[in-house]
Residue frames as qw, qx, qy, qz and C-alpha x, y, z in Angstrom:
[[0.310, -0.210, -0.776, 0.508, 297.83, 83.48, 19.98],
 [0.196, 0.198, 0.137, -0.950, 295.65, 86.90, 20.17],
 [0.496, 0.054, -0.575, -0.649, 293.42, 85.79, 17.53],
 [0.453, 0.032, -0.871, 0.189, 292.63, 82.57, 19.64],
 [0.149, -0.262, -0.583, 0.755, 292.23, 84.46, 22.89],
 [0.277, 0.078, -0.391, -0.874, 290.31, 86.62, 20.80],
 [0.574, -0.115, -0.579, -0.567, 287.99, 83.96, 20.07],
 [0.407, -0.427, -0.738, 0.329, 287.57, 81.94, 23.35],
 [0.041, 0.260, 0.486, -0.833, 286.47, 85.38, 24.86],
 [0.433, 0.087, -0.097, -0.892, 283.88, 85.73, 22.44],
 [0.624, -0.030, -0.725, -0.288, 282.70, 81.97, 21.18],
 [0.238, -0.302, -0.881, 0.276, 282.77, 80.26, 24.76],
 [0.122, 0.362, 0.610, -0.694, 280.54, 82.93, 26.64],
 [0.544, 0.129, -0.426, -0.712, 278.00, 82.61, 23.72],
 [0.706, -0.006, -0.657, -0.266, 278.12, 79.04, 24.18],
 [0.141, -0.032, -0.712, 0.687, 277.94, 79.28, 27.53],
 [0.486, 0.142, 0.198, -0.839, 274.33, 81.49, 27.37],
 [0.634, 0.080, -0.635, -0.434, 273.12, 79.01, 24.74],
 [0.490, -0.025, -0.860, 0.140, 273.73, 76.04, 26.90],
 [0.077, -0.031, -0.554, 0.828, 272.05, 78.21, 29.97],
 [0.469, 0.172, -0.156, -0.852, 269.47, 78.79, 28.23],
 [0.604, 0.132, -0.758, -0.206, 268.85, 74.92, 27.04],
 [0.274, 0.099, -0.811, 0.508, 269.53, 73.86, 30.47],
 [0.253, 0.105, 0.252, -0.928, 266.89, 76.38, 31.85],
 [0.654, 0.134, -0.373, -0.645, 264.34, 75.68, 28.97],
 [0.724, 0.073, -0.565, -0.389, 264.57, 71.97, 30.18],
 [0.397, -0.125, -0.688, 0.595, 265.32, 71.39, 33.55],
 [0.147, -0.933, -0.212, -0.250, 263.86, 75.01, 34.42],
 [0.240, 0.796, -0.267, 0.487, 265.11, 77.83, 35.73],
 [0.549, -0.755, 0.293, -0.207, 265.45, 77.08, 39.75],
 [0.958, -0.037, 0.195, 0.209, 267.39, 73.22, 38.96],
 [0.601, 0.698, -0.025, 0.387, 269.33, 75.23, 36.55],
 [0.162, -0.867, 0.260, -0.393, 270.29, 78.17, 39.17],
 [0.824, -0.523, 0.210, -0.063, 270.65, 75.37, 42.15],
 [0.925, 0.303, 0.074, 0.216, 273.41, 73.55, 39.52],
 [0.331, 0.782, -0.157, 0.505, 275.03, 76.61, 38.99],
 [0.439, -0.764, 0.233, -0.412, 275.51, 77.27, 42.71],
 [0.886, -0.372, 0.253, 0.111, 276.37, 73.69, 43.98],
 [0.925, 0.075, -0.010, 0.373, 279.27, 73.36, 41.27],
 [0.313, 0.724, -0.170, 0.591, 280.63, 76.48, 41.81],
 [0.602, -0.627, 0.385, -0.310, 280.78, 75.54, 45.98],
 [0.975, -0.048, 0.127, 0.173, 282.29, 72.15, 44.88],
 [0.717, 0.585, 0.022, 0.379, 285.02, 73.96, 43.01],
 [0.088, 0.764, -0.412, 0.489, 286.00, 75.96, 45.86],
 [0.780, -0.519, 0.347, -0.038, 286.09, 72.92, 48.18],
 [0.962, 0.067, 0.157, 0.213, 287.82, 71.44, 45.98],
 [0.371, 0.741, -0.147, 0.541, 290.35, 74.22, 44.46],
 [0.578, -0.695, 0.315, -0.289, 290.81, 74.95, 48.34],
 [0.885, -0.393, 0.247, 0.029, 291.98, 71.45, 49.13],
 [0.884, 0.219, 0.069, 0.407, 294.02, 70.49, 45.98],
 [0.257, 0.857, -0.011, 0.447, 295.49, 74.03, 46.40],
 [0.499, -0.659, 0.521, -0.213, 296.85, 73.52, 50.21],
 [0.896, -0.165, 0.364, 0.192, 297.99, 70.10, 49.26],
 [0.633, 0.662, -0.020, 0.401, 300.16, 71.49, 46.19],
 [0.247, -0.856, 0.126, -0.436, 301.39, 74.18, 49.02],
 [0.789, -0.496, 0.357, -0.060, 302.50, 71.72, 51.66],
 [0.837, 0.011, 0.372, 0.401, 304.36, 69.26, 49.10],
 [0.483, 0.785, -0.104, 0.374, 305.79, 72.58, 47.27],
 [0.473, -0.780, 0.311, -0.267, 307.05, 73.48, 50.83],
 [0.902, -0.300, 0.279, 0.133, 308.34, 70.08, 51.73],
 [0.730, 0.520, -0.056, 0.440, 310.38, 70.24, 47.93],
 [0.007, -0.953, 0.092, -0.290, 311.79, 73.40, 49.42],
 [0.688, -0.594, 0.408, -0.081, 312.91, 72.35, 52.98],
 [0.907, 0.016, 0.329, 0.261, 314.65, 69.19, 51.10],
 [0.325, -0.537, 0.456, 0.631, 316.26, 71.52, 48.45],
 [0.372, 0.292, 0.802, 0.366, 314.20, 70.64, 45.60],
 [0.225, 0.189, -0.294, -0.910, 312.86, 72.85, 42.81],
 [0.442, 0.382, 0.673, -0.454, 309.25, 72.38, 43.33],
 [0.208, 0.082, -0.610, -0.760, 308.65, 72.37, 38.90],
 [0.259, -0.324, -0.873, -0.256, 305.97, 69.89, 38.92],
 [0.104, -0.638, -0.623, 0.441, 303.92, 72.00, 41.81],
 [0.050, 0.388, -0.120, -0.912, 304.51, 74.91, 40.13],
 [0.320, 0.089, -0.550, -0.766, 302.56, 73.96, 37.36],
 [0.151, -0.534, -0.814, 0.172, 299.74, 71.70, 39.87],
 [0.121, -0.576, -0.411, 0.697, 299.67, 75.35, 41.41],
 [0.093, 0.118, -0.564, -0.812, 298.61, 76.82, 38.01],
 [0.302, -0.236, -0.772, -0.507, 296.43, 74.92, 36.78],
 [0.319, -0.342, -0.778, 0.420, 294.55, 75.16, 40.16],
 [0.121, -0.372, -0.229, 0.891, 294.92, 78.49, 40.20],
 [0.234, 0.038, -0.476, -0.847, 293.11, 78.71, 36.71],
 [0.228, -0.330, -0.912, 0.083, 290.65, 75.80, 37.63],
 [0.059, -0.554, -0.661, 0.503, 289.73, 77.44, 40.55],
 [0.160, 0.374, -0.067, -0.911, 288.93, 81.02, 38.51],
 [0.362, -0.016, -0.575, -0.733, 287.39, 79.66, 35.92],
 [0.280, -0.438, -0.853, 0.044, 284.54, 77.60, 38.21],
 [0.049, -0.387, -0.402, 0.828, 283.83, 80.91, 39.32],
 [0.312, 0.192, -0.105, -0.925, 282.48, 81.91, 36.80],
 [0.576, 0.163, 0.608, -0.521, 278.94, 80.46, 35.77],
 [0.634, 0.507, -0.233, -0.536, 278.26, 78.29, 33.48],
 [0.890, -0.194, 0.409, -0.052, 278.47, 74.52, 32.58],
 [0.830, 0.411, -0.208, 0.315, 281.10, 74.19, 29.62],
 [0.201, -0.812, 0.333, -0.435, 283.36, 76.76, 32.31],
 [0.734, -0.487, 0.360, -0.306, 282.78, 74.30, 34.94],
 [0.949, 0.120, 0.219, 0.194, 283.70, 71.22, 33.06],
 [0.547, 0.624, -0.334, 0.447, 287.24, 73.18, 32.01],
 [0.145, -0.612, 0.629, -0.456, 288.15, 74.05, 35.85],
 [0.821, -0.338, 0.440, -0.139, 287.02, 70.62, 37.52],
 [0.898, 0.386, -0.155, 0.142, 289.39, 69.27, 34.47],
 [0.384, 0.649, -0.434, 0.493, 292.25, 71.26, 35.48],
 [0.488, -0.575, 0.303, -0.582, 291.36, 70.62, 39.40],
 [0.981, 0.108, -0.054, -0.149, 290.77, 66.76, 38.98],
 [0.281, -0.683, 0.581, 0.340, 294.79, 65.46, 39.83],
 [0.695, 0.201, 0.628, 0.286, 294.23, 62.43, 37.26],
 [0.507, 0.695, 0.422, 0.286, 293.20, 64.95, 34.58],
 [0.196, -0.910, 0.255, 0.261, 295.12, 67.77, 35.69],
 [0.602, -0.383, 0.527, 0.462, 298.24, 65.92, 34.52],
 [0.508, 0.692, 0.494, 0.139, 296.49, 65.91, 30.80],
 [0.107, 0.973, 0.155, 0.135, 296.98, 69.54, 31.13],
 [0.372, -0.772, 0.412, 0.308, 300.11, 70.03, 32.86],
 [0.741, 0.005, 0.531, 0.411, 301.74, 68.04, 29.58],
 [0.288, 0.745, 0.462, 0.387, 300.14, 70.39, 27.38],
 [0.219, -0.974, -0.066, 0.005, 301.45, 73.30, 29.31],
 [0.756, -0.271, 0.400, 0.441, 304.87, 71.67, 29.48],
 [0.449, 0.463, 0.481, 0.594, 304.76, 71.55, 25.14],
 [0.247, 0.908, 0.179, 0.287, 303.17, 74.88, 24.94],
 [0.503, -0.828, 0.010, 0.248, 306.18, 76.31, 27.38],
 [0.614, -0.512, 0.429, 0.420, 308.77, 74.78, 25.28],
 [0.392, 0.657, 0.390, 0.513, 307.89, 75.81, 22.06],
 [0.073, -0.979, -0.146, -0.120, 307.82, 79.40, 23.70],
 [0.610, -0.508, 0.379, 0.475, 311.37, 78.69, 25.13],
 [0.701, 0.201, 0.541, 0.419, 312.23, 77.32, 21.26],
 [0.380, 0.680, 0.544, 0.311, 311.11, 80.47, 19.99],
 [0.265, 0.341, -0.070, 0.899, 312.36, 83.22, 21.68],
 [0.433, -0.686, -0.155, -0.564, 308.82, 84.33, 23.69],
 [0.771, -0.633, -0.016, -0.059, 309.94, 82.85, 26.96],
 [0.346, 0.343, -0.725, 0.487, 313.65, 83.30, 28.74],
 [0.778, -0.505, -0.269, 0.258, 314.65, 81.60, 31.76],
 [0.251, 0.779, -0.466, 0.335, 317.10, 84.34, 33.26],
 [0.851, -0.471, -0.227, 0.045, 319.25, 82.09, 36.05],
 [0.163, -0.862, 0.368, -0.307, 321.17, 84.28, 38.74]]
């Protein structure tokens, strides 16, 4: 898992400059900047909204008695979404408007599910319940 992490911190924000750099070199530099800027205001309207609507219908679970699981993990993936559109760059962007996106969000929340319960399976994750 280190090894991994390891590598996404070094490989994407290489291939991030590359692709800045490409982008720049053919578009130019101002289209390039402007890009950067507009999706990284879309991502916080949008991380904003899906992030108060995840909020409200965790609430509501509440009030009713319900264990809000499925928000918990909307509110994740949001939460990561929305960080990672902060930062600049267009392979970034296209990983947080995935996780933002509710159709494609769900993609992810399955995959978060598996990777949870393999960690359960294994011993790295307890559930302690009072």
């Amino acid at each position: 898992m280190f090894r991994m992490l390891l590598a996404f911190i070094i490989i994407i924000p290489a291939m991030e400059i590359g692709l800045l750099l490409l982008s720049g070199k053919t578009l130019g530099v101002w289209p390039t900047i402007v890009l950067i800027i507009m999706t990284g205001v879309l991502g916080a309207w949008l991380a904003k909204k899906e992030g108060a609507q995840a909020l409200k219908l965790a609430q509501i679970q509440v009030q009713n008695g319900e264990i809000p699981n499925e928000v918990i993990l909307d509110g994740l993936c949001i939460l990561v979404g929305g960080v990672v559109l902060l930062t600049p760059g267009f392979i970034t962007d296209a990983a947080g408007f995935f996780l933002l996106v509710p159709t494609t969000r769900t993609i992810a929340k399955a995959g978060l599910r598996k990777l949870i319960s393999r960690m359960i399976q294994n011993g790295q994750f307890t559930i302690i319940k009072r």
